[in-house]
N, C-alpha and C positions, 0 to 999 in steps of 0.2 A: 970262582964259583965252587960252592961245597960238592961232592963229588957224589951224593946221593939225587943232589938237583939236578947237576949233568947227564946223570942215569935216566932219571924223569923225564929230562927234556927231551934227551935221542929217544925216547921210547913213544912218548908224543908224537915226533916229526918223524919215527918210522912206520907211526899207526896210522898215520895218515892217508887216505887213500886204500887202504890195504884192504879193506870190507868197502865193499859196495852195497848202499843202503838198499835194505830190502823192498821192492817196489810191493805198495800195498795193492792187495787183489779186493775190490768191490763188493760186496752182497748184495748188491741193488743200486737204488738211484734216491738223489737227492735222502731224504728221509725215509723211504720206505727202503727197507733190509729186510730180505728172506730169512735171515737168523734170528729175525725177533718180532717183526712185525705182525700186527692181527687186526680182527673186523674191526676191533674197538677203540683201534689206532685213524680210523677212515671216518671219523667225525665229522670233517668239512664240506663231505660231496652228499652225493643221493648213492645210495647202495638197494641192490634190488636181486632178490634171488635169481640166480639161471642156471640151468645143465650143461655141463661138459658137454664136449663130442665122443666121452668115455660112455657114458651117461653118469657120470657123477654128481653130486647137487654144488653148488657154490654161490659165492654171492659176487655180482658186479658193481662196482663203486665206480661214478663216475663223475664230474664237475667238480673236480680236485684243485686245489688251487695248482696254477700251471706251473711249468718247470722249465728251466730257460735252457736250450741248447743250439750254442754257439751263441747265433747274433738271433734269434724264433727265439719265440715261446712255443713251448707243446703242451699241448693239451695231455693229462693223464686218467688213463684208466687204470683199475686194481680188480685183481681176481683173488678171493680168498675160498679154501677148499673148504666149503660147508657154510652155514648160516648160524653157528654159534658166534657171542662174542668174541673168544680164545680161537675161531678159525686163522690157519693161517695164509700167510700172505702166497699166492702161487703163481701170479705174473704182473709185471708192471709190464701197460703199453705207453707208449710214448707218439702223440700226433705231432704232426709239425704241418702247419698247411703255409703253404707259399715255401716248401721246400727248397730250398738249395742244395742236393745233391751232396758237393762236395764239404759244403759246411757239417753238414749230417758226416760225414765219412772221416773228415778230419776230427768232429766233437770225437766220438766214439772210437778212434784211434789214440786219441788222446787217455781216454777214461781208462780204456781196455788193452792197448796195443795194436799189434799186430793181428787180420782178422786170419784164423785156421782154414776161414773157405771164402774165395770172394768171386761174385758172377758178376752180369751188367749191370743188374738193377737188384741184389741183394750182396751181403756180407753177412758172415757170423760167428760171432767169437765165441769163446770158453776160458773160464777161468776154475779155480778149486771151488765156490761156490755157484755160478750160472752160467749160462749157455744166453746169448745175445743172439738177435738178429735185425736186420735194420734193412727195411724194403726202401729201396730209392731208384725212383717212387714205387708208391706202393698202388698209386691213382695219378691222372694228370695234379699236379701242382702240389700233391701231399706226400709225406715220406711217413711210415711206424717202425718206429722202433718195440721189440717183443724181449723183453726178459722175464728169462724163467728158472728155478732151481735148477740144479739136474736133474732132481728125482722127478721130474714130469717129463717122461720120456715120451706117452702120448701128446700131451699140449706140442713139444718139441719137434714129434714128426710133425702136427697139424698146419702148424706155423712153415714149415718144409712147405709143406703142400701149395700154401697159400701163394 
């Protein structure tokens, strides 16, 4: 073996392992991403202006085509800060009805990790882009899942509260 090859190869078989692949962090779900997404992305449901609980204006998008998590389909809702086209995206919720608890908690363990807070019937994560939360249940037989930037600090306690 020429001894430039040799060099190439231990550096190969010593690189190996040596970086652990960066685990990629979320901006959202399915198709919707807080880093890019807006009103004029929510073509496929009914969208209908509504107020914050800041009193801020925004627009509600709902009858999205649904979103599969785990072995359920969930139903999705979209909240965009204001009623222009260019509004952006400021929570995706996630329904799940006929819930399964656990299936909910392992999807979103999966997506996200490990949750930062977990109680009986909630969890909620954080990442460098959003804050998570997943009510189980959140009603008899339904579970939601609630993401949001971080910069909606209000929606974030609201979703607390709930």
């Amino acid at each position: 073996m020429k001894p430039h090859l040799a060099i190439a190869a231990v550096l190969t078989v010593a690189g190996l392992g040596a970086c652990e692949p960066k685990k990629t962090e979320f901006a959202g779900v399915g198709k919707w991403r807080f880093t890019r997404s807006t009103l004029k992305d929510a073509k496929d449901g009914v969208c209908q202006p509504t107020d914050l609980s800041d009193g801020r204006k925004a627009t509600w998008c709902f009858a999205q085509p649904p979103y599969k998590v785990g072995k359920r389909v969930a139903e999705v809702d979209l909240y965009f800060l204001g009623t222009d086209p260019d509004a952006k995206l400021i929570e995706i919720q996630l329904r799940v009805r006929g819930c399964v608890e656990d299936e909910v908690d392992r999807w979103m363990r999966a997506a996200f990790g490990p949750p930062i807070e977990s109680k009986s019937t909630r969890a909620y994560w954080k990442n460098s882009f959003l804050w998570a939360a997943a009510l189980m249940p959140s009603e008899p037989g339904r579970c939601v899942m609630h993401f949001l930037p971080l910069s909606e600090n209000a929606e974030i306690e609201r979703v607390k509260q709930l």
